[in-house]
C-alpha positions as CSV (number, residue, x, y, z in Angstrom):
1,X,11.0,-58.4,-20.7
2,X,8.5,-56.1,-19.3
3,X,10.2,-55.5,-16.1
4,X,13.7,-54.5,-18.0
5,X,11.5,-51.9,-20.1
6,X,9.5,-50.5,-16.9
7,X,12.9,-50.8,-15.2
8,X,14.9,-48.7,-18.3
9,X,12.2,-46.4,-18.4
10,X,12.6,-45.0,-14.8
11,X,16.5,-45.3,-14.3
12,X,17.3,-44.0,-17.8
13,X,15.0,-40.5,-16.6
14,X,16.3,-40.8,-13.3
15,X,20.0,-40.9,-14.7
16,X,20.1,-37.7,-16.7
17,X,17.9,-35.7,-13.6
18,X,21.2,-36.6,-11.9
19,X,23.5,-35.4,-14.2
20,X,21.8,-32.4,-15.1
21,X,21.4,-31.2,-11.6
22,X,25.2,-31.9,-10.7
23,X,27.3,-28.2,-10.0
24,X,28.7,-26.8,-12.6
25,X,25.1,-25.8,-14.6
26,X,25.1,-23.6,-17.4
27,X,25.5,-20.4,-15.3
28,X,29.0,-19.7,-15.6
29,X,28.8,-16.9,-13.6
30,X,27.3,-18.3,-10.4
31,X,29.7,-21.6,-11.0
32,X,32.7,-19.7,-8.8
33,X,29.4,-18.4,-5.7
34,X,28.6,-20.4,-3.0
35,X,25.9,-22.4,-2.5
36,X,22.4,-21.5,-1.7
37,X,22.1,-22.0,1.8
38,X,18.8,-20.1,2.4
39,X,19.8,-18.6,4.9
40,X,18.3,-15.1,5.4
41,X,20.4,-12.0,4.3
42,X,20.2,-8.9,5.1
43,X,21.3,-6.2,2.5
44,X,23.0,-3.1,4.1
45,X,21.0,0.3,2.5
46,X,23.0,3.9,2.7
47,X,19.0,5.3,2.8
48,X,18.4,6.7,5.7
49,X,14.4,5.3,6.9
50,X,12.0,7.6,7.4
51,X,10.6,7.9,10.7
52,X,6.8,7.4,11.9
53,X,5.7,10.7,11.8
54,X,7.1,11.9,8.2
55,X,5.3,9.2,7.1
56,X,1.9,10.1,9.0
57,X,2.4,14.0,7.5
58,X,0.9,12.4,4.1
59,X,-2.6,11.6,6.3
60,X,-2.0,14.9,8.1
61,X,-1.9,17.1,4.4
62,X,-4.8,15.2,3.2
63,X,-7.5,15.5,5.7
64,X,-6.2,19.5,6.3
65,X,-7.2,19.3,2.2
66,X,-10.3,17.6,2.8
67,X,-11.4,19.6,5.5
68,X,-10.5,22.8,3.3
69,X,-12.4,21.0,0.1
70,X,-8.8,22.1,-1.8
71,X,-8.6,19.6,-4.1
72,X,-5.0,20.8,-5.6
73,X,-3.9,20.5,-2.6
74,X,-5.8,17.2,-1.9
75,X,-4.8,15.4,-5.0
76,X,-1.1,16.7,-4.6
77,X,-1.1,13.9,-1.9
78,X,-1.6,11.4,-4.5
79,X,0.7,9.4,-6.9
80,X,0.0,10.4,-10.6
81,X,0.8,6.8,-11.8
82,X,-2.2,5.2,-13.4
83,X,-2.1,2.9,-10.8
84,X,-2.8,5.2,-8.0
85,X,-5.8,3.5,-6.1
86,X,-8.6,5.1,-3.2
87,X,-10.6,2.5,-2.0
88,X,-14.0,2.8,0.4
89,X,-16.0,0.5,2.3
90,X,-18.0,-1.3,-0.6
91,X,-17.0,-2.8,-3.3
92,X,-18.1,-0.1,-6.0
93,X,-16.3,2.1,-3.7
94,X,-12.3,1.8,-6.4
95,X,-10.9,4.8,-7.7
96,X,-8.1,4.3,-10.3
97,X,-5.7,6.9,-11.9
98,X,-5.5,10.3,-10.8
99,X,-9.0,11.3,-13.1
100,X,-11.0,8.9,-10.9
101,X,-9.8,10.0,-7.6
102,X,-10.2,13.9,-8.5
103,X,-13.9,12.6,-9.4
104,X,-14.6,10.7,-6.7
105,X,-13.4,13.6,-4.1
106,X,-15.3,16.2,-6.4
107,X,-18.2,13.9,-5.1
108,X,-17.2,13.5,-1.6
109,X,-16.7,17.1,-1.0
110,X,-20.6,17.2,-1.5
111,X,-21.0,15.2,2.0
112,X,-20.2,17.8,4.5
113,X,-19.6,21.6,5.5
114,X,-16.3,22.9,4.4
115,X,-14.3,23.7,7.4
116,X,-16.0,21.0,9.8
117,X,-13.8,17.8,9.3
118,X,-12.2,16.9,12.4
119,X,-10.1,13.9,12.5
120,X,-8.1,12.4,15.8
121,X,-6.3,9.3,14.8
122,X,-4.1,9.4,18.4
123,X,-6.2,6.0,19.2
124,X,-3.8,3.7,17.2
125,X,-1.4,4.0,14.2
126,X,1.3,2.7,12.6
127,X,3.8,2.6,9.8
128,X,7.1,1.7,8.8
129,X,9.3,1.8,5.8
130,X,11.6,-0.8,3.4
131,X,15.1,-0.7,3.7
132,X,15.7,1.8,0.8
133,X,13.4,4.3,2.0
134,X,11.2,4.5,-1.0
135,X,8.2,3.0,0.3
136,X,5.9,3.1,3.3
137,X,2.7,2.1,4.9
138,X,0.7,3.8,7.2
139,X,-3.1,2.5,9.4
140,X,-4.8,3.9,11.6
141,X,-8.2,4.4,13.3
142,X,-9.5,7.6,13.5
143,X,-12.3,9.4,15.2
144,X,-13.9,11.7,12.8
145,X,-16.7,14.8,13.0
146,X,-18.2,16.9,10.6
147,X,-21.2,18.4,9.5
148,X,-23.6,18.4,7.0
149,X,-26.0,21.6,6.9
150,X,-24.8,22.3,10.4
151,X,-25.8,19.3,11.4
152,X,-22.7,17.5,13.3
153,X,-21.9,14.2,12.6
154,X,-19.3,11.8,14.2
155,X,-17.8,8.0,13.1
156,X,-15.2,6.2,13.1
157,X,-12.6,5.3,10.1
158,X,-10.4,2.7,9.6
159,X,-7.3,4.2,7.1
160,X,-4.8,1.9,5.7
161,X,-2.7,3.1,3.0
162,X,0.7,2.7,0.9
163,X,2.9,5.5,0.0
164,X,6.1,6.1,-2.2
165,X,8.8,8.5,-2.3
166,X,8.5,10.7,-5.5
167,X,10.8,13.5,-6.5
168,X,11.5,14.0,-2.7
169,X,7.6,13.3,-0.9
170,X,5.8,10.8,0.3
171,X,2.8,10.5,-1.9
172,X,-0.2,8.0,-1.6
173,X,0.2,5.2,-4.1
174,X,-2.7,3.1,-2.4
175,X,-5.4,4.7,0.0
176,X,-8.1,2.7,1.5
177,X,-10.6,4.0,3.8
178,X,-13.4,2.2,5.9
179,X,-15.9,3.5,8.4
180,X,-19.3,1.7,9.3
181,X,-22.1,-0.2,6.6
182,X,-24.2,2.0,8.6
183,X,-24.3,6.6,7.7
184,X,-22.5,8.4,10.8
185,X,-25.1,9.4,13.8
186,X,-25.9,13.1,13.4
187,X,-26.9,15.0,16.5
């Protein structure tokens, strides 16, 4: 008697999995498509991608704003969605929303001698696009100089960053940049 019940428990489940996966479902509108094969697809886009270097011109417009300390200019690099993000070495280092960033450069601006900022990422970058040509990513490493008081400074940063295409330019949805735990060597 046992084994019938342990038996009718498992078929009788079993049974209506079965039935309830058979074709047909309740999406009448996939009923008449074929089958899932999951197979990769690719889906043709009209867009036309950007290439490399339009995509690089958003790095190229800020650190000309930096080195200029114009922060119109600077922020007009930037996404205004909330969820616009800078990002720095440390973990305090998060800037969210267009008021935070337009702080935190208000700050950074501080650090050196308007005019000085030098930046040569020719070492290595990259970038690409999606297939609609709305997004795009950037990284690079970048030799930097500057000086504070006079005083020239060089280091290195690592620059990775996100960017979307919004009412015609690329703009930075997600910035991070990364240079050493330890402060640039001044000379």
């Amino acid at each position: 008697m046992k084994l019938r019940i342990i038996v009718l428990c498992i078929v009788i489940p079993l049974g209506i999995s079965l039935w309830a996966c058979q074709a047909g479902g309740t999406n009448r509108e996939a009923a008449g498509a074929p089958a899932n094969t999951n197979a990769p697809t690719k889906v043709e886009s009209t867009a036309v991608k950007p290439n490399i270097d339009e995509i690089r011109e958003v790095l190229t417009a800020h650190d000309k704003a930096l080195n200029d300390k114009n922060i119109d200019a600077l922020m007009s690099t930037f996404s205004t969605e909330p969820t616009t993000v800078v990002l720095g070495t440390g973990v305090e280092e998060r800037w969210m929303g267009p008021d935070e960033i337009k702080a935190a450069y208000t700050e950074i601006f501080k650090d050196y001698d308007a005019g000085s900022l030098e930046t040569n990422c020719a070492s290595w970058k990259t970038g690409g696009s999606d297939d609609a040509a709305t997004m795009a990513w950037l990284a690079a490493s970048c030799d930097c100089k500057d000086s504070l008081k006079g005083k020239t400074r060089t280091y290195k940063l690592n620059v990775s960053a996100t960017v979307e295409k919004q009412d015609g330019k690329w703009r930075f949805v997600v910035l991070h940049l990364s240079n050493a735990f330890q402060p640039p060597v001044s000379k």
